[in-house]
C-alpha positions as CSV (number, residue, x, y, z in Angstrom):
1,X,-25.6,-23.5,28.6
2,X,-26.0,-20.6,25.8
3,X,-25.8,-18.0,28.2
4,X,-22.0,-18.6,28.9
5,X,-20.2,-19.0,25.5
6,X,-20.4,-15.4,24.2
7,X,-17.3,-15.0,26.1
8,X,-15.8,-18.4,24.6
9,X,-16.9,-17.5,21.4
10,X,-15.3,-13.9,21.8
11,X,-11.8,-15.7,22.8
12,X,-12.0,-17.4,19.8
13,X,-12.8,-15.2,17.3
14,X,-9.5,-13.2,16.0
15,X,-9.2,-9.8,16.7
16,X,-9.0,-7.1,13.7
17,X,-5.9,-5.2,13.1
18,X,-6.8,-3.9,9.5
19,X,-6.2,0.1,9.9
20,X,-8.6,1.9,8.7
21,X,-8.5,4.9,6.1
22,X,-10.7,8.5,6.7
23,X,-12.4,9.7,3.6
24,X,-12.4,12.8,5.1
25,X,-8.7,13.8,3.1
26,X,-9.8,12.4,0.1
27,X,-13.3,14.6,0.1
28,X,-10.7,17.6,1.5
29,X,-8.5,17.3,-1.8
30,X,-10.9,17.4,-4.0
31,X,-12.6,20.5,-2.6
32,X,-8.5,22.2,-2.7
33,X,-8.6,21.1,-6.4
34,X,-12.0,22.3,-7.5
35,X,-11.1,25.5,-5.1
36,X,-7.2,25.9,-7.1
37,X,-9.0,25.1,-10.4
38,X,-11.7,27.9,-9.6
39,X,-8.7,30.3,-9.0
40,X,-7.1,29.5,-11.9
41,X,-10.5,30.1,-13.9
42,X,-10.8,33.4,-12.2
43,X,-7.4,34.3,-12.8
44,X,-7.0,33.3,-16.3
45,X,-10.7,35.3,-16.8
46,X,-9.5,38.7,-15.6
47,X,-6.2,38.5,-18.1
48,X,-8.8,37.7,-21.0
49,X,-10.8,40.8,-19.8
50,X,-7.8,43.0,-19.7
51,X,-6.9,42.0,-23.0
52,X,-9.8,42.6,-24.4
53,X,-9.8,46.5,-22.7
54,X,-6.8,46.7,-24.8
55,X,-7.8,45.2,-27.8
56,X,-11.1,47.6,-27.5
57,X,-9.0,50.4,-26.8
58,X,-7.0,49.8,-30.2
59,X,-9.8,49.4,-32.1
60,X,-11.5,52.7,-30.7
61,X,-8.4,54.5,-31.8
62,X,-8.1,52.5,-35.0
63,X,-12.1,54.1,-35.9
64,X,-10.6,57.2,-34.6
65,X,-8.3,57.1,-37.5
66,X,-10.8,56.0,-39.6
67,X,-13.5,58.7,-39.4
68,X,-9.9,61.6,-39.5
69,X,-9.6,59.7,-42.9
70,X,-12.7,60.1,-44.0
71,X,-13.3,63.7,-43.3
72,X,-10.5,64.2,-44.8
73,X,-11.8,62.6,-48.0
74,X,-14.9,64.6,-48.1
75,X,-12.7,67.4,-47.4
76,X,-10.8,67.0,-50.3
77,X,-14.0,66.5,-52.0
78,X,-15.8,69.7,-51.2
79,X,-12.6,71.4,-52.0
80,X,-12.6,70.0,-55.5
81,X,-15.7,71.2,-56.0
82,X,-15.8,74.4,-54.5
83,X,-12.3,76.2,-55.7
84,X,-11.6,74.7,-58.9
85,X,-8.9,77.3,-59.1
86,X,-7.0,77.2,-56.0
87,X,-6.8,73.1,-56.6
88,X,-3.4,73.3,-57.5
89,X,-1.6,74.9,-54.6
90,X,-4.4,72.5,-52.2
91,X,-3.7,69.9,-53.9
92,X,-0.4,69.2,-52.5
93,X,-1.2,70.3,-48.4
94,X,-4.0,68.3,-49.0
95,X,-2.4,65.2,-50.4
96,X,0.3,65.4,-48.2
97,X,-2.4,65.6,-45.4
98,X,-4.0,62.5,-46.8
99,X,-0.9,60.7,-47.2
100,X,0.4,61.2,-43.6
101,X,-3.5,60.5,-42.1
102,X,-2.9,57.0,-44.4
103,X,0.1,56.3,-43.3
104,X,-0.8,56.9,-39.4
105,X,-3.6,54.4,-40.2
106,X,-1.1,51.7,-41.9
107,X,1.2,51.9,-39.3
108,X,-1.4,52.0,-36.6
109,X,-3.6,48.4,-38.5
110,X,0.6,46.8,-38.2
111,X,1.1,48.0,-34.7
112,X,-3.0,46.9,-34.0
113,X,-2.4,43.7,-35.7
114,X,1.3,43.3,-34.1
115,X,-0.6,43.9,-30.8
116,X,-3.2,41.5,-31.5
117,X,-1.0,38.5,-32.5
118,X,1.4,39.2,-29.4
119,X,-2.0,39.1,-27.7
120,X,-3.3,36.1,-29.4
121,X,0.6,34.5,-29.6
122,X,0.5,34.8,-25.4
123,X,-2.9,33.7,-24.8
124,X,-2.7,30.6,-26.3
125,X,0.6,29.8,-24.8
126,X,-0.7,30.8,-21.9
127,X,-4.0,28.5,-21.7
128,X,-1.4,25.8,-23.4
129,X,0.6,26.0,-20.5
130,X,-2.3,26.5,-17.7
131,X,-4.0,23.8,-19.7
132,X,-0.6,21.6,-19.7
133,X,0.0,22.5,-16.0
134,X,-3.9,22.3,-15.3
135,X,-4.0,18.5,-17.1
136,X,-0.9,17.4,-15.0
137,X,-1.9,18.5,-11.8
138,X,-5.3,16.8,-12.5
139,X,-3.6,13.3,-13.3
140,X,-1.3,13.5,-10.5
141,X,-4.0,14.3,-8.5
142,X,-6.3,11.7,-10.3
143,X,-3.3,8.6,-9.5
144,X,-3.1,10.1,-6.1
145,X,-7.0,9.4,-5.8
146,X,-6.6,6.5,-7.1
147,X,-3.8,5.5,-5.1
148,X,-6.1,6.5,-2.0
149,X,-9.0,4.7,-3.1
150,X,-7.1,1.4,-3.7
151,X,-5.2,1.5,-0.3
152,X,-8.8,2.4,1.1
153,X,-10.6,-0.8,-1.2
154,X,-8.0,-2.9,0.1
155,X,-8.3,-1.8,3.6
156,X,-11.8,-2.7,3.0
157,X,-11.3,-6.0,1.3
158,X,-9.0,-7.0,4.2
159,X,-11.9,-5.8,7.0
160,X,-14.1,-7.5,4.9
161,X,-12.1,-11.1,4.7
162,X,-11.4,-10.5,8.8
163,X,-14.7,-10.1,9.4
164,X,-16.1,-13.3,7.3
165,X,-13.7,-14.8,9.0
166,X,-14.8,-13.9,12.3
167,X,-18.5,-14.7,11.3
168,X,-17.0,-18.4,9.7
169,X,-15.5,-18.9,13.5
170,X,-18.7,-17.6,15.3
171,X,-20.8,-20.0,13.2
172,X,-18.4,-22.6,13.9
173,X,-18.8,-22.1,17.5
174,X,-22.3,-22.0,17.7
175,X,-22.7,-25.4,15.6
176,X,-20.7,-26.7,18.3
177,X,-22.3,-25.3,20.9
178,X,-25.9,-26.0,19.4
179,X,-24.6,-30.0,19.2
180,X,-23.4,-30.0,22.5
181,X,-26.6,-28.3,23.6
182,X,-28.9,-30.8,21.7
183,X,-26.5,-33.6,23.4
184,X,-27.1,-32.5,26.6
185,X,-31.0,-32.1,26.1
186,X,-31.5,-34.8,25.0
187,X,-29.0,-37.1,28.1
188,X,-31.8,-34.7,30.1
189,X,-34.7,-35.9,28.6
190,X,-33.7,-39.5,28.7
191,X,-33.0,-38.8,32.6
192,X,-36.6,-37.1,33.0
193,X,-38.3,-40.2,31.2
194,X,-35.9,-42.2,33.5
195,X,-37.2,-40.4,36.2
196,X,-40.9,-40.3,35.1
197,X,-40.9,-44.0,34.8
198,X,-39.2,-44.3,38.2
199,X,-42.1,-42.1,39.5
200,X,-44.9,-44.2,38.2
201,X,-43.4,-47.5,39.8
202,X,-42.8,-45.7,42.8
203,X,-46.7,-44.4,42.6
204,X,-47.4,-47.9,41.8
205,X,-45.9,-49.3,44.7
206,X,-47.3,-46.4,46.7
207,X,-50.7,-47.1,45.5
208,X,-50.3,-51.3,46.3
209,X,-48.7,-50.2,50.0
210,X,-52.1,-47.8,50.5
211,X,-54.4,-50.7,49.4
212,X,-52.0,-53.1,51.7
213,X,-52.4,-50.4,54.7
214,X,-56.3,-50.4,54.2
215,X,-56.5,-54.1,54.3
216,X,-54.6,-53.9,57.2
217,X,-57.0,-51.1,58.5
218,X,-60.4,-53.0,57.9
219,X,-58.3,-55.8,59.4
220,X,-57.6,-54.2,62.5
221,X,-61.1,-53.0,62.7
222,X,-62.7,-56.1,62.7
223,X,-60.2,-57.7,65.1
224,X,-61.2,-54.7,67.5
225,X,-64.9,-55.4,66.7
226,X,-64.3,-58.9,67.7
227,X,-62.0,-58.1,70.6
228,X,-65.0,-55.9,71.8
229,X,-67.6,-58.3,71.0
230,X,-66.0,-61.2,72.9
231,X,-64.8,-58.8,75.5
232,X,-68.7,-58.7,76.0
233,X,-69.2,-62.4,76.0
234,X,-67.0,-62.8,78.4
235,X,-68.1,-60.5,80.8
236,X,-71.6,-62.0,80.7
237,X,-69.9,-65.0,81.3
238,X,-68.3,-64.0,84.0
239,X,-71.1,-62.6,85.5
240,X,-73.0,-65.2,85.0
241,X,-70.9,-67.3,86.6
242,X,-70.8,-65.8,90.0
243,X,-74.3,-65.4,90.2
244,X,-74.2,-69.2,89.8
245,X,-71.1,-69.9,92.2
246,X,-73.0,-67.1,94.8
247,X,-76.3,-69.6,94.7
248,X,-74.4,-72.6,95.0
249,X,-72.2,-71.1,97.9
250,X,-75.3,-69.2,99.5
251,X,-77.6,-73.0,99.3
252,X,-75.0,-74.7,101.3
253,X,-74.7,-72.3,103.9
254,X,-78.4,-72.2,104.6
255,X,-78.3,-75.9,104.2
């Protein structure tokens, strides 16, 4: 009985249709985002290191300046010291000297300083925008993800209801099926007591029909052992009985 409803329980069960979503391209655009976001990274890390060259270079020259400046100091010094009386036609090469070595350094701390606001002005637009840029990419990516993993939890929802639904029907079936197999079990075993009972009358009235046929048996054998017993008598008889007629016939012929 069980071993032929898997097919009826497979014609009734509904069939799935719910398409089903790889998480392959979901795994795949995250690695192209942590990969473009690495690049980026780089990127952005070399400009900062090329900056910084230039910002190092600057402020090499900038000491270079600095240490002109101050041997020019002492040098004014030592000649102050040392010729008294040529100070006043030094003084004025000398001051003139230091004037254009100060002036180099002014203008060199504005162009430095120029150099190094440009430098900071672009950086931070520039990590503004990459951050700007960087932060909407990541949402749009982030609501496409989302988007993905929605169309993938309903997908899974919907496989998920199909399936209980299937298992609903199966379990259906097999209550059924289970029923009509207790039904039929137990018609059976009312047909095998039927058939049990049936049995033992039948062995009953085998059993009387045995003792009849012996009855019949010891019957026969005494009517045989009386057949035979008289079958004796009677041949004595008969014998007897023509020894007596043989006399009688045999004492009036000599007679």
């Amino acid at each position: 009985m069980l071993r032929g409803t898997s097919a009826d329980a497979n014609s009734r069960i509904p069939s799935t249709g719910a398409p089903q979503l790889s998480q392959g391209n979901v795994s795949q655009t995250r690695r192209s985002a942590v990969a473009e976001a690495e690049a980026r990274y780089t990127g952005r890390t070399a400009q900062i290191e090329m900056l910084r060259e230039r910002i190092r270079r600057y402020l090499e020259q900038a000491a270079s300046l600095r240490a002109e400046h101050r041997r020019g100091d002492a040098l004014i010094h030592n000649v102050q010291e040392n010729e008294e009386v040529e100070q006043e036609d030094a003084v004025p090469g000398i001051i003139s000297q230091m004037l254009q070595n100060r002036q180099s350094e002014i203008v060199l701390q504005n162009v430095i300083q120029e150099v190094l606001s440009e430098v900071e002005s672009k950086v931070r637009q520039e990590f503004e925008n990459q951050f700007r840029t960087s932060r909407n990419s990541n949402e749009q990516k982030l609501e496409t993800l989302t988007t993905r993993f929605e169309d993938v939890l309903r997908q899974k929802e919907y496989a998920h209801d199909q399936e209980v639904l299937e298992l609903r029907g199966s379990i259906e079936y097999l209550q059924e099926t289970l029923t009509a197999t207790r039904e039929e079990s137990e018609r059976l075993r009312q047909q095998l007591d039927e058939a049990n009972f049936k049995i033992l009358e039948r062995s009953e009235d085998v059993g009387n029909v045995q003792a009849e046929i012996t009855d019949l048996r010891q019957e026969v054998q005494a009517l045989r052992a009386y057949r035979d017993k008289h079958r004796v008598r009677l041949h004595a008889f008969a014998h007897m009985r023509s020894v007596y007629v043989f006399g009688d016939y045999k004492a009036f012929i000599l007679a």
